[in-house]
TIZAKOL-274274 format. One record per residue (C-alpha): residue in one letter; x, y, z. Coordinates in steps of 0.05 Angstrom, whole numbers, plus 5000, padded with zeros to 4 digits. Layout:
N
AXYZ/...
This chain:
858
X609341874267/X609842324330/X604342364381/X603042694441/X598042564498/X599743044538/X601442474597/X608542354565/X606241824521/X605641234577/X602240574563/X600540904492/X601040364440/X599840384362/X597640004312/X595440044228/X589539834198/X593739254146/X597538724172/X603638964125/X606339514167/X606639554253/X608540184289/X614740174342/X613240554415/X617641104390/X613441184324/X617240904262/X612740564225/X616339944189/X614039304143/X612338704172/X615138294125/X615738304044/X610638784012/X609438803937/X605939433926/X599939563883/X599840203860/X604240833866/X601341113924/X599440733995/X595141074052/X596240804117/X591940854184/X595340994242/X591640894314/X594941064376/X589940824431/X591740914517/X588240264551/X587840664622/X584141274589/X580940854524/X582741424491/X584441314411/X587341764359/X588041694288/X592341974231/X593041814156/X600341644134/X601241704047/X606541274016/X609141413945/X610940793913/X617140813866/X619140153822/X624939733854/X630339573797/X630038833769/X635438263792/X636837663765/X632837703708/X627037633744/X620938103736/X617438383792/X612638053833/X607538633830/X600038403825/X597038443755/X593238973739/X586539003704/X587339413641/X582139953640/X577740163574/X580940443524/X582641183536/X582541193607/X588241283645/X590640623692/X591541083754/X584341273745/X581440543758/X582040173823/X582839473843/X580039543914/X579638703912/X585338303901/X587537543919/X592837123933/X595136503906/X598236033944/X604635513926/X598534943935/X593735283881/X589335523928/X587536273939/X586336544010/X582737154006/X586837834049/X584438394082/X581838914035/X586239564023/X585040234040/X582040643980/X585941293982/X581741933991/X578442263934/X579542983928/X574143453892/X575244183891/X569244543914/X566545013858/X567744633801/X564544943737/X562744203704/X560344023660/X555543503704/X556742963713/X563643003721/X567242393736/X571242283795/X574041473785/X572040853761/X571940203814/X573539493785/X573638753810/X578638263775/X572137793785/X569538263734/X572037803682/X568937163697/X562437413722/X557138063708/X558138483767/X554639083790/X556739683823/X553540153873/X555140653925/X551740803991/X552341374044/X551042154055/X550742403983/X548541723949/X543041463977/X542141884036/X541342664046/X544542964007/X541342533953/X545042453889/X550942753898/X554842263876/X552641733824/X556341033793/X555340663727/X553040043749/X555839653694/X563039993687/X563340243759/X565240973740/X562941433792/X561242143787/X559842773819/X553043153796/X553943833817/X559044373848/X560744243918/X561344693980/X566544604033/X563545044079/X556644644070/X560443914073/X568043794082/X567743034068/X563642414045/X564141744068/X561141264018/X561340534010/X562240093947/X558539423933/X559238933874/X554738413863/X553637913811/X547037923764/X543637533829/X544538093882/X549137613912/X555137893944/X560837803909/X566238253946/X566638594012/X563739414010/X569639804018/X570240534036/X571241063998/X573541744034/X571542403988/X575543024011/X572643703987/X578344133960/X578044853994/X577645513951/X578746173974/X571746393972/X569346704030/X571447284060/X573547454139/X567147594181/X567847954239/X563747764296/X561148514314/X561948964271/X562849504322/X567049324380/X566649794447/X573149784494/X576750344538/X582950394568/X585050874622/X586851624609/X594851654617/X596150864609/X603150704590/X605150504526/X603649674524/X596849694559/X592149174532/X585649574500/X580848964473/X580448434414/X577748464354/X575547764323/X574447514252/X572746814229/X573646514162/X569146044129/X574545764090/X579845194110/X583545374167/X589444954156/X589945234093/X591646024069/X584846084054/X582446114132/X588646454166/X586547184182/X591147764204/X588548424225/X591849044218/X589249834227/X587250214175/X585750844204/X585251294274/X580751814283/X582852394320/X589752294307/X591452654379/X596452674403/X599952224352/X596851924286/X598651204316/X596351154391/X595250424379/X597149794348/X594849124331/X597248394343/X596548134267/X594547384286/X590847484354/X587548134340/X588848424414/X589049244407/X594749534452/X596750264459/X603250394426/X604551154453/X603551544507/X599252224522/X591251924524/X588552514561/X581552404577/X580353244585/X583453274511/X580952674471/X575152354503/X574351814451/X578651404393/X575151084327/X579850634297/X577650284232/X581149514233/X582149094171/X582048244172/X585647884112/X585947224092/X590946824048/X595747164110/X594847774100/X596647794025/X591948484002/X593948273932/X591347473935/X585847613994/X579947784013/X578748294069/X573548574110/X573449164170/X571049234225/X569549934280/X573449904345/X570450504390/X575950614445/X573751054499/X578451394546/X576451304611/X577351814666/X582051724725/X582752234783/X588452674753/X585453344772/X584153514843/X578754014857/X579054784873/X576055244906/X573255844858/X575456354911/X579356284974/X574556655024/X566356645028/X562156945081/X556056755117/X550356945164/X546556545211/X541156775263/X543156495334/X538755855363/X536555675279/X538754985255/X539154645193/X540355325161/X544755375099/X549656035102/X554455965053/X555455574990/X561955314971/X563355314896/X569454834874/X572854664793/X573853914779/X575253804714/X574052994720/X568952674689/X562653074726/X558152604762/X563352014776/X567751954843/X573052234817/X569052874808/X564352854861/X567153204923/X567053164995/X568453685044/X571953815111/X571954305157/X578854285191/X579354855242/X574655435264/X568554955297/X571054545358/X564354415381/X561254225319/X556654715302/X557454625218/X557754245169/X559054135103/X554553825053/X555053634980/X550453904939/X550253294890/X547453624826/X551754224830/X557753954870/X557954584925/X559154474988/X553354695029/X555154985101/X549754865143/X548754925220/X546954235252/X547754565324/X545255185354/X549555755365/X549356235413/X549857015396/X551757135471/X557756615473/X559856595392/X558757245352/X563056905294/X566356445264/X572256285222/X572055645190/X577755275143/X575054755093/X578454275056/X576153914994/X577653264965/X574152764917/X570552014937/X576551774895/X584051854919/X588952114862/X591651754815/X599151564828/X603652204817/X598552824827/X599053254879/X592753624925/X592554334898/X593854924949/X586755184925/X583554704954/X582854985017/X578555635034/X576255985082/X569256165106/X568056735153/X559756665183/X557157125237/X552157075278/X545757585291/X542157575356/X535157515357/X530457655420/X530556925464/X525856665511/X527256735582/X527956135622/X527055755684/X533855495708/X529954975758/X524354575712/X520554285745/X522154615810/X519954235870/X518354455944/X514954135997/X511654346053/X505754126097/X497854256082/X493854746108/X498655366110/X494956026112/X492556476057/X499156956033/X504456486058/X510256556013/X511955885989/X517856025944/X521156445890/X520256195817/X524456755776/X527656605709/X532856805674/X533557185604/X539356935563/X539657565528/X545858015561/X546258585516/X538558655519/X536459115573/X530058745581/X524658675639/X521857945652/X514557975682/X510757255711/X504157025709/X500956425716/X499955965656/X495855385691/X493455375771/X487854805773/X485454955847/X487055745836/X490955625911/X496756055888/X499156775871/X505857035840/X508957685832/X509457985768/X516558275772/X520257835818/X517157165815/X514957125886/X509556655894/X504956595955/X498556195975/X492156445955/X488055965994/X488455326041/X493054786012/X488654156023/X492853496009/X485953146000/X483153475944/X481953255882/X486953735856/X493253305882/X495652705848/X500652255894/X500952815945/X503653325892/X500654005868/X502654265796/X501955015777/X505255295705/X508255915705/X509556405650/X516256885632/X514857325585/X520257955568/X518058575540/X522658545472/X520358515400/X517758175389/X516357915456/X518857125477/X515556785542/X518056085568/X514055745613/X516755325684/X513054785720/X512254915801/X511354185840/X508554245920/X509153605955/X503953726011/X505153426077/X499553136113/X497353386170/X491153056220/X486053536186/X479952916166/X476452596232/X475051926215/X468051706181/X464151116207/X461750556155/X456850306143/X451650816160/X445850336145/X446349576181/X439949056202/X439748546263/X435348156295/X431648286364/X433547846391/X441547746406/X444347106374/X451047066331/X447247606280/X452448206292/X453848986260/X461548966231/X463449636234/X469750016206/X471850756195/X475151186133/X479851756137/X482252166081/X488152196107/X494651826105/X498451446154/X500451606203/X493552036212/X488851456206/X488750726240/X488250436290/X481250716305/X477950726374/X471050606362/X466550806437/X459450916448/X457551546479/X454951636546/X449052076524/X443951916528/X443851236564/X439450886523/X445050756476/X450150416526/X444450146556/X441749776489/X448249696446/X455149446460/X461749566415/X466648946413/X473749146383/X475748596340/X482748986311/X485049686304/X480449826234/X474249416257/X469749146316/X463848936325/X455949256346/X450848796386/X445448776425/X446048766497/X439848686533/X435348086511/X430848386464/X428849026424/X423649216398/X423249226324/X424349866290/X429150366271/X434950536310/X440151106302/X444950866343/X450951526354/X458051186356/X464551546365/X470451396326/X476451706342/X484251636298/X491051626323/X493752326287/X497052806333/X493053146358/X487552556348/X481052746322/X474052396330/X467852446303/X459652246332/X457151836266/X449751546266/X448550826246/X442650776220/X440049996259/X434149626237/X431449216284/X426848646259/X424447876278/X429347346248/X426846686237/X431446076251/X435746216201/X436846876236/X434647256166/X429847796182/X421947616163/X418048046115/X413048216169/X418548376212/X422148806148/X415949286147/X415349296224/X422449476234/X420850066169/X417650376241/X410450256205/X404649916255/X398149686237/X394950196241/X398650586194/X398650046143/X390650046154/X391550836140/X395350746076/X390550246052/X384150636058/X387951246032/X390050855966/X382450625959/X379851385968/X384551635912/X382351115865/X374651285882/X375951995860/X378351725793/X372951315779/X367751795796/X372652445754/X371951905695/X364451795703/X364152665702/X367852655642/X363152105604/X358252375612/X358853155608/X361952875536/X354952575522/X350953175533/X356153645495/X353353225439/X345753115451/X345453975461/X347954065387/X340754065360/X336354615370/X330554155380/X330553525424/X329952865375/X324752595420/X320553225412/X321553395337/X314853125313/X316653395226/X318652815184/X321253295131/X327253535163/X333353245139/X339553315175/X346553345132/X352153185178/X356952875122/X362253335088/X366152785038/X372052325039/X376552614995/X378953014930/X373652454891/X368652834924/X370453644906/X367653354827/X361053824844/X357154234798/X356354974818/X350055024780/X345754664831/X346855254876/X344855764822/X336556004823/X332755824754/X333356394711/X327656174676/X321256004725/X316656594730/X314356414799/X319956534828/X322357164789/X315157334825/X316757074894/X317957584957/X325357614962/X327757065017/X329656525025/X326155845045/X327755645115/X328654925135/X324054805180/X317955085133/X314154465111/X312654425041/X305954675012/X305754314951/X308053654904/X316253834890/X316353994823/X323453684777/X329254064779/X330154554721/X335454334667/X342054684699/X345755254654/X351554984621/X356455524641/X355255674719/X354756354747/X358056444818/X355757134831/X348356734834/X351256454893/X354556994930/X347157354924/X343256754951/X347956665017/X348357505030/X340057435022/X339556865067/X344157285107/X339057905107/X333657395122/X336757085185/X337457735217/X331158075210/X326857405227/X323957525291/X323156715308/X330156685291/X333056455353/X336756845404/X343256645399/X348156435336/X346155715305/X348355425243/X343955635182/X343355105130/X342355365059/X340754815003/X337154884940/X333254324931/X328554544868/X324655114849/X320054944902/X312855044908/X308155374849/X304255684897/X310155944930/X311755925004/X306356115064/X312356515099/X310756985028/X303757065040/X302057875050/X296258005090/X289958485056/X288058675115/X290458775186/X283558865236/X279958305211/X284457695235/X284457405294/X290857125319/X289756935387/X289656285372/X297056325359/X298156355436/X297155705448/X301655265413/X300154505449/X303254105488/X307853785433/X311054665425/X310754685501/X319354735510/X319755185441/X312655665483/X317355625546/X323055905504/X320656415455/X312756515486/X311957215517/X306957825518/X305158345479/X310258765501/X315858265479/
């Protein structure tokens, strides 16, 4: 037997499964000692096992068996066989138990035999059950034994697959088998005597499922994708096609072999490919893929088994798409060899020319996309060049300014190339390289400061029309005859003037450093260019004036307000002085008292405690309290110095022992005495006396507005049948009236007879009020209208009416007396009355006499 480990066989060591036959190192399997055979055919075991790796292999070794010639006269020692039933073939029946005996009589039982494997073709037509062999004990003769079978396909799933007689031990196969389903059985055979006792070792039995050429080549996809690159040489691997075989690969049924049936297009050559027959792997065979010509290959592939026999196999195809893939074999080209632009000058990011190129590459991919160059024409780097990435033009576009006045064209060569280099071999074409001729327009520019921000410095306080400077610009346009005129853009402080033609600017007023105008000693004023060209451009410039100080601010005493005591004690003024302006114009101050008048020298002293402060006391013993405005001169160290007289304002009050100033002595040192604080006083209680007695006024001048209302006094009205009505309603629940009330009965004769009037309020009634008629039920308003205009006609022609306007109060109470009313009553007669009596009208009339009483001649 020959094995390999791959290790060179070391430490490998074999051995068999009988103890009949061993196994040299080198493989040759030999006899142990003297072997009588028992059948014609042996099957051996072999195990080689490695004891560094554990490692074990096994193979099956088949012996035929042929008969040895006799000797002697002496038959051969083979072991008896068991005749089978009649009809049935002796190789059919096995003796898978056999003894021994010894020289002694004894029998020593041996290690059981190896069944050979059972072979079943897969397929079978039947019938079913078809038997397979028949398994027998020599025991069989001296005792009933029973036969049965275990395993996948007896008693396990499969169930039933296999079957044995019991009593004769023939075992069969109930159905067709499938290799592809199950390529082998392992069962095991038991015998047993009537008891279920044991009466030989189980044994295996190996089933082997014969294949059959049944199943055809399956190919794993049945379209297959691969490319290969557009002028590959002949040799160059493509892809692999794959097919599997259900059927035995050891066998003819399972080997596959592929070959092409067909190409499609057959460009440039019918066979541009080939096919390995056992591997499948798809090479080209020719040369000429052109990925511009043939863009794509279909090639229909055929797998056989049985080796490829067409007449004895079965086949199957498959689609292998091949797609030629595009390499960089084409260079680009320019369309034309010259374009033209035209840019305006000072514009950027402008396109002025487009740049149309020919790839014929596979558009879109980097060996079609292209990138451009500009090799000569633009030293400063005014263009360039960019891909347009839909349309693949090259874009020339200005990424820096030009100037009409220094550049009025250009001449530009650009080169293009592709993201990918060229394949191996080609050559750049001679078109592609072009030329590209732009010019450039001039357009109106701004003029322009040279000197922004320009900066001058000079000192503060120069007079009105000094001329400070000249702030004149420049126009960058040279073939413009132009005029540039100034103006000012931005002058906070309005201090300065320029000239509109040359720039010129003078002062317009003082230059003060400290105004509020100047930020860190500097002045800004904006200026404006402007050029009369169309249309017009302006540019602006920024003028900085760094004023100088100059001793122009005396110095300013502080505080101007300050409180001591009266007496001198340890209570002093600190005193110090500001100056707007800057050092060296300010400290140290000299602070002096003046010698006018002498009250001041002769009451106050100044101590200098450092050049920015000292120190005002008292210098006599005591002062009375009050307020003081004490002059002190302060004086700063410019050149020439300045001073200035500033009033302290000093209040002078007692202290107590703290030395803090008493409220008593606060208000005496306000420069208030007693007797103006007794002044105040009696002022403040005057004032509020006059607004007590304006309230009292008020009170009562109200009260009287009210009691003068009525016509007659209340105390004096002696009628107990006048009612007064001085309530008008709440609200909308109170408009629910009934117009009717107002209306006159239609229906009473006395009144239709009654003198036309109406009934006054202050008549007394005659008679008993008689019940209110039953009202209409639709009202009349004009009833109304004519009882107010009659009351109306009444009022005025009364002569007791009174003399001036009063409010007349019309109410319809009832129909009123039967007998009518006494103000109705015509007079028969006019001689033979006396009315004198009328004159006097008691003392209860005696305001109404006073009032309305008069002669004759009234």
């Amino acid at each position: 037997v020959k094995f390999n480990n791959c290790a060179s066989n070391k430490g490998v060591r074999y051995e068999t499964n009988s103890l009949d036959f061993k196994v040299r190192a080198d493989g040759t399997l030999y006899a142990a000692h003297h072997v009588q055979m028992p059948s014609k055919q042996l099957i051996l075991v072999v195990t080689a096992w490695d004891p560094q790796t554990l490692g074990r292999w096994e193979t099956i070794v088949r012996f035929l068996v042929t008969e040895k010639s006799q000797h002697n006269g002496h038959k051969p020692k083979g072991r008896k066989l068991v005749a089978g039933e009649p009809g049935q073939q002796q190789s059919d029946t096995l003796l898978p138990w056999r003894q021994h005996q010894s020289a002694n009589g004894l029998r020593r039982q041996k290690r059981d035999w190896v069944i050979p494997p059972i072979n079943v073709p897969e397929n079978s037509r039947g019938p079913f059950p078809q038997q397979l062999v028949r398994i027998r004990s020599d025991k069989d003769k001296e005792i009933h034994i029973r036969y049965s079978i275990t395993g996948v396909g007896a008693d396990q799933p499969p169930m039933e697959v296999f079957s044995i007689d019991p009593v004769s031990g023939r075992m069969y196969v109930t159905r067709p088998m499938d290799r592809e389903e199950r390529a082998s059985y392992h069962l095991r055979a038991h015998a047993v005597d009537m008891n279920g006792n044991k009466v030989e070792n189980p044994i295996d039995l190996y089933i082997y499922v014969i294949d059959m050429n049944d199943n055809r080549p399956e190919f794993i996809n049945q379209v297959y994708n691969g490319s290969v690159d557009e002028g590959s040489k002949p040799g160059t691997y493509v892809m692999t096609v794959t097919a599997n075989d259900a059927d035995d690969s050891t066998t003819a049924n399972g080997m596959v072999r592929y070959r092409i049936v067909t190409q499609t297009p057959q460009s440039p050559s019918q066979n541009m490919f080939t096919i390995n027959s056992e591997t499948g792997d798809i090479v080209t065979v020719a040369a000429g893929l052109d990925r511009e010509k043939v863009q794509q290959y279909v090639v229909i592939v055929q797998a056989t088994d049985m080796e490829g026999n067409l007449n004895y196999g079965l086949s199957n195809t498959a689609t292998a798409i091949i797609t030629v893939t595009d390499v960089n074999d084409n260079p680009p080209e320019f369309t034309t060899s010259t374009y033209s632009g035209e840019v305006p000058e000072n514009r950027v990011e402008v396109v002025v020319a487009n740049l149309t190129v020919m790839d014929r590459d596979q558009p879109h991919s980097p060996n079609w996309n292209a990138i451009y160059r500009i090799i000569s024409g633009d030293p400063s780097g005014h263009f360039t060049v960019r891909t347009d990435p839909v349309t693949n033009e090259g874009m020339v576009t200005v990424v820096k300014a030009v100037d009409y006045e220094m550049n009025r064209a250009f001449m530009l060569t650009v080169m293009v190339s592709n993201q990918a280099p060229l394949a191996s071999g080609i050559q750049m074409s001679f078109q592609s390289t072009a030329g590209v001729t732009i010019s450039v327009t001039d357009v109106n520019e701004a003029p322009y400061f040279p000197t922004n921000h320009k900066l001058i410095r000079l000192e503060e306080g120069v007079p009105t029309g000094t001329v400070l400077t000249t702030f004149s610009a420049v126009d960058p346009d040279r073939f413009m005859q132009q005029a540039v005129r100034y103006s000012k853009l931005s002058d906070p402080a309005n201090w300065l003037n320029i000239n509109a033609t040359n720039g010129q600017i003078t002062t317009a007023a003082v230059l003060d450093r400290e105004s509020d105008y100047i930020k860190n000693n500097v002045y800004e004023a904006t200026f404006l260019a402007a050029d009369n060209g169309i249309p017009p451009a302006s540019g602006t410039g920024t003028l900085q004036i760094y004023l100088i100080d100059i001793n122009d601010n005396a110095p300013e005493l502080l505080p101007k307000e300050a409180q001591i005591c009266e007496k001198p004690n340890l209570n002093v003024i600190n005193i110090t002085a500001a100056d707007a302006d800057i050092d060296p114009n300010v400290g140290p101050f000299v602070f002096e008292l003046p010698s006018v008048p002498s009250a001041v020298r002769k009451n106050w002293t100044i101590t200098r405690l450092n050049g920015d402060y000292a120190q005002l006391s008292l210098r006599i013993m005591y002062l009375e309290a009050g307020v003081y405005d004490v002059p002190i001169i302060v004086t700063d160290s410019g050149n020439p110095p300045l001073y200035n007289t500033s009033i302290i304002k000093v209040k002078v009050c007692p202290c107590d022992e703290n030395g803090d100033c008493t409220t008593i002595g606060a208000v005496a040192a306000a420069g208030l005495g007693t007797g103006a604080i007794i002044a105040i006083l009696i002022c403040i209680i005057i004032l509020l006396t006059m607004v007590l007695l304006f309230v009292v006024w008020m009170k009562r001048r109200e009260k009287e507005r009210h009691t003068k209302q009525l016509l007659i006094d209340p105390e004096d009205d002696v009628r107990d049948n006048i009612l007064k009505y001085d309530e008008e309603g709440g609200g909308e629940e109170d408009q629910d009236y009934d117009l009717s009330q107002l209306q006159q009965p239609e229906t009473m004769d006395h009144v239709l007879n009654k003198t036309p009037g109406v009934r006054r309020v202050d008549e007394r009634p005659i008679g008993a009020e008689p019940q209110y008629p039953i009202r209409p039920v639709i009202p009349h308003p004009g009833d109304i209208g004519d009882f107010i205009n009659e009351g109306l006609r009444a009022a005025d022609n009364d002569p007791t009416a009174p003399p001036y306007d009063s409010l007349l109060v019309f109410d319809y109470e009832g129909s009123g007396s039967t007998a009518g009313s006494v103000s109705s009553l015509n007079s028969s007669s006019s001689g033979d009355q006396d009315y004198d009596y009328l004159n006097d009208w008691g003392p209860r009339f005696k305001k109404l006499a006073d009032m309305y009483g008069g002669g004759e001649e009234d």
